[in-house]
C-alpha positions as CSV (number, residue, x, y, z in Angstrom):
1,X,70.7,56.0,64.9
2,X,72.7,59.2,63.9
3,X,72.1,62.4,65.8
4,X,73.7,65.8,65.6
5,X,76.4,66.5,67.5
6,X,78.0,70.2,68.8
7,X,82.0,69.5,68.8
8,X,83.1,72.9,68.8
9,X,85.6,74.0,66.3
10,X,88.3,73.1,64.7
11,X,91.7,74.1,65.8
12,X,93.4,74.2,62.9
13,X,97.5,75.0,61.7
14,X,97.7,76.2,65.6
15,X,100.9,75.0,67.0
16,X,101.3,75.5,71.3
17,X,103.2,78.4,72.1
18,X,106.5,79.2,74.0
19,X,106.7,79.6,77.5
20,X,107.9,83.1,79.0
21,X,111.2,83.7,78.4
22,X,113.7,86.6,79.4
23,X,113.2,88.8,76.4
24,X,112.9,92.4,77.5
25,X,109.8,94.4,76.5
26,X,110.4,97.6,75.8
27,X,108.0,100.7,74.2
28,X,108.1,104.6,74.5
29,X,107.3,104.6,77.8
30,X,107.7,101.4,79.8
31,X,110.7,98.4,79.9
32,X,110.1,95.1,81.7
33,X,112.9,92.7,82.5
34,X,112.7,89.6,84.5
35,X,112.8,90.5,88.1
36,X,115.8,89.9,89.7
37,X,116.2,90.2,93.8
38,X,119.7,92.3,93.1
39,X,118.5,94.5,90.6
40,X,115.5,95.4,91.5
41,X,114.1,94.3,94.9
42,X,115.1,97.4,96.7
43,X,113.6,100.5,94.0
44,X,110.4,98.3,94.2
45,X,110.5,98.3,98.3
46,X,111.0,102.1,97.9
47,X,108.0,102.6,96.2
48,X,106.2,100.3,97.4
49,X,106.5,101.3,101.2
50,X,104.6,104.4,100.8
51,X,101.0,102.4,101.2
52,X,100.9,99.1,102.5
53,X,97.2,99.0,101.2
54,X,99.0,98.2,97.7
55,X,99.1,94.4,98.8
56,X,95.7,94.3,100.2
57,X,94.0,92.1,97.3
58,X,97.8,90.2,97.0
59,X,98.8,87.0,98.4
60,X,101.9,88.1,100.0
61,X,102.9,91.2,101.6
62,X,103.5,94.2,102.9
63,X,106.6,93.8,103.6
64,X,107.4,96.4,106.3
65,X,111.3,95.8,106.0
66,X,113.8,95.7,102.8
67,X,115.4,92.5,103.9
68,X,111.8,91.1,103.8
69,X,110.9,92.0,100.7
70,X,114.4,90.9,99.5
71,X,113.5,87.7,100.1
72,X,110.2,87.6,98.8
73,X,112.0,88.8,95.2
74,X,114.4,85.8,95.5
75,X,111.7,83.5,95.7
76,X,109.7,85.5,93.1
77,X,112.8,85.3,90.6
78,X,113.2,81.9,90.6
79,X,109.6,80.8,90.3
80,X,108.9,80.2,86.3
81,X,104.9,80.5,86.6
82,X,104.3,83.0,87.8
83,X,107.0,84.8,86.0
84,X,107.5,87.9,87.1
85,X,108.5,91.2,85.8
86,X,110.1,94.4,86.9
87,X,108.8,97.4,85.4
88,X,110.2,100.4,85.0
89,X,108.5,103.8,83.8
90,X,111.3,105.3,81.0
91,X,110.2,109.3,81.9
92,X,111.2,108.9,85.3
93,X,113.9,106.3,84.9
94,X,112.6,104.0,87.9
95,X,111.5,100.7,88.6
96,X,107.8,101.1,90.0
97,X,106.0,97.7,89.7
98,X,105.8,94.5,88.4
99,X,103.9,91.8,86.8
100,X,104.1,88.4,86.3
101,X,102.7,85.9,83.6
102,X,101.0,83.1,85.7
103,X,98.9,79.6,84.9
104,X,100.4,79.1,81.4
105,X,99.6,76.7,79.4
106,X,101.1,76.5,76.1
107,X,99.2,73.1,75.3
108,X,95.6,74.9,75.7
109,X,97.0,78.7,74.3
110,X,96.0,79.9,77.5
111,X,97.8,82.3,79.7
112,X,96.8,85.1,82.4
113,X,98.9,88.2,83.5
114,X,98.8,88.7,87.6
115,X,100.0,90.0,90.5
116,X,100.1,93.4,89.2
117,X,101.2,95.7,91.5
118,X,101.7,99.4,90.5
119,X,103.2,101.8,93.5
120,X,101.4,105.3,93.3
121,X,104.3,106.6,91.5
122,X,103.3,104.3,88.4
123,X,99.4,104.5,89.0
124,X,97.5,106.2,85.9
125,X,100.7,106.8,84.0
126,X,101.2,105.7,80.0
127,X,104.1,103.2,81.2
128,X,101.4,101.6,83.2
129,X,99.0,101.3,80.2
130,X,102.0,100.4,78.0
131,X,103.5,97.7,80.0
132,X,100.5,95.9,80.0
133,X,99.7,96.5,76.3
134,X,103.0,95.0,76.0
135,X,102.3,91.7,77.9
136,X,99.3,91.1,75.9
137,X,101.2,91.6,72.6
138,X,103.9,89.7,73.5
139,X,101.4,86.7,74.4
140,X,99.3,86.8,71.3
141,X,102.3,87.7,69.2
142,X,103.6,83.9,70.6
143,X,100.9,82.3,69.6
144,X,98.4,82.1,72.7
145,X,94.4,81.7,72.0
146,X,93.3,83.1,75.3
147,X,94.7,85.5,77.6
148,X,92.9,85.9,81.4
149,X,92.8,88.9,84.0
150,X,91.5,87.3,87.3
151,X,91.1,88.9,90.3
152,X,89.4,89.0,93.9
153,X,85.8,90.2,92.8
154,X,86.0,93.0,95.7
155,X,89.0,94.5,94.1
156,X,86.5,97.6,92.0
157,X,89.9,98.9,90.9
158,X,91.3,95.8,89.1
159,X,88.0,94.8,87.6
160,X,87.9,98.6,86.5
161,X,91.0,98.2,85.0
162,X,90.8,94.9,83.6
163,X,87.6,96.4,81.3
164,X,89.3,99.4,80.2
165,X,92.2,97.6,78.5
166,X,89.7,95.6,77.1
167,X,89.0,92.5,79.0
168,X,86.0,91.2,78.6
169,X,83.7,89.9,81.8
170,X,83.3,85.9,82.1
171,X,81.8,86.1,85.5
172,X,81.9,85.2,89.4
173,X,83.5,82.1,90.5
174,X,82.1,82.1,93.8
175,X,84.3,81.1,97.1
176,X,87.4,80.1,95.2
177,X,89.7,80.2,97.6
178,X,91.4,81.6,100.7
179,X,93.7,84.2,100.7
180,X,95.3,85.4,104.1
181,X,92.5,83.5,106.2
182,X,90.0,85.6,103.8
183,X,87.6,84.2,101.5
184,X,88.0,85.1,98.0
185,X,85.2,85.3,95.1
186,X,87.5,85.7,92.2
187,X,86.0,87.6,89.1
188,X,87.4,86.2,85.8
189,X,87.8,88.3,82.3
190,X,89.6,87.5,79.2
191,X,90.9,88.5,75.7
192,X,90.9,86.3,73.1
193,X,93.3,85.8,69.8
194,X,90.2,86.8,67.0
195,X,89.9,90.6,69.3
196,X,93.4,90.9,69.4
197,X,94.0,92.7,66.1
198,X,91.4,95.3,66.7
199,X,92.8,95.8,70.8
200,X,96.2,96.4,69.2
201,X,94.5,99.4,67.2
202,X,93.0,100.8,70.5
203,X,96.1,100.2,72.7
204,X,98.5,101.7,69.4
205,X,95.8,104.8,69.0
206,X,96.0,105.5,73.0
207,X,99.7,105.5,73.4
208,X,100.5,107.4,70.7
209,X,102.2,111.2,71.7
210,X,99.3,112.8,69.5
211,X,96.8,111.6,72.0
212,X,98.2,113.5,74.5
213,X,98.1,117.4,74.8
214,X,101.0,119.5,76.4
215,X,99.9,118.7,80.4
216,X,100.1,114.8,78.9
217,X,96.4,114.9,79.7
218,X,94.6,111.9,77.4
219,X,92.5,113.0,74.5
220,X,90.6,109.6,74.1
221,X,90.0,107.5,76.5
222,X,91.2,103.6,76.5
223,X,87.9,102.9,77.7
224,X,86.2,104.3,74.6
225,X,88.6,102.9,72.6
226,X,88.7,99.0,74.1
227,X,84.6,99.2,74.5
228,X,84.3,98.7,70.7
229,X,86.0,95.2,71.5
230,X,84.9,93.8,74.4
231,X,82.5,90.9,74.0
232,X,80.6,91.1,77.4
233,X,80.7,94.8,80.3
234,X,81.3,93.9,84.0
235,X,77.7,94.7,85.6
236,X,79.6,95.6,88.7
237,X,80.8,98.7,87.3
């Protein structure tokens, strides 16, 4: 007897992506190369050793010595998922966070950029926006279906973040894991490849000088822009 069966879609003249490789990104206002422990491990202790709070929601860190976080950067560099970037913000001229792209899979198009961590000198700047418009282009440009933001659902900040660039909310995963003898609910959001073309719009309109006024004060907001995208809000926020 022959019943109806949901199969899903078909994938169709998709072929699996690259892996990350060491291409530089580079826009008007942000450059990321692939963290090295000689080249950059000791701007990004500088600013990170302002506020330890920065690795609060991290797996790692702080690292209250140069020689520690040295270390950390060696073991970071030769990791390939996650693979990490240095980022550096072109009006100032310094390195002042990184990034990494983490869980890929080419065979399922799926990828997720992670461990962000911006010092306060990089915080609310365009290189911050740009660099991560930059990741996400570079991952849909490559041929990925699915890109994630996942982080520990008490981090307000990265979930706020994750919405205004246009994430969109998948839910709670409750008691994921442990993180420094912590438990972790981990909130989960995603972009997929069909919202791309219209997020590339938002990101391009944002970033572009005419959206800034003389005190490089935004004119529209990301938010307002990456809202017309998003499939689902984050009630939390």
């Amino acid at each position: 007897m022959s019943q109806d069966r949901s199969l899903g879609a078909p994938v169709t003249d998709w072929v699996p992506p690259p892996r990350p490789n060491e291409v530089v990104l580079e826009g008007q206002y942000a450059r990321l190369e692939k963290l090295t422990a000689g080249q950059h491990a000791a701007d990004l202790h500088t600013a990170y050793a302002v506020d330890d709070s920065l690795w609060d929601y991290m797996p790692d860190g702080p690292f209250h010595s140069s020689a520690s976080f040295h270390r950390w950067a060696v073991e970071a560099a030769a990791s390939s998922d996650p693979y990490f970037y240095a980022i550096k913000d072109l009006e100032t001229g310094r390195f002042a966070g990184q990034a990494s792209f983490l869980r890929i899979a080419p065979e399922a198009g799926s990828i997720e950029v992670g461990y962000i961590n911006f010092s306060p000198a990089l915080q609310r700047t365009r290189a911050a926006t740009e660099a991560m418009y930059l990741m996400m282009r570079w991952a849909f440009e490559a041929g990925y279906r699915r890109y994630e933001w996942k982080c520990n659902a008490l981090n307000i900040q990265s979930r706020r973040a994750a919405q205004r660039l246009g994430f969109s909310y998948e839910g709670v995963f409750r008691q994921a894991t442990v993180v420094k003898g912590r438990n972790r609910d981990t909130a989960w959001f995603a972009v997929i490849d069909k919202e791309w073309p219209a997020l590339k719009e938002a990101f391009e309109a944002w970033l572009a000088p005419s959206n800034f006024d003389a005190d490089r004060k935004q004119i529209e907001r990301l938010a307002d822009l990456t809202g017309l995208v998003r499939a689902a809000n984050d009630p939390a926020l």
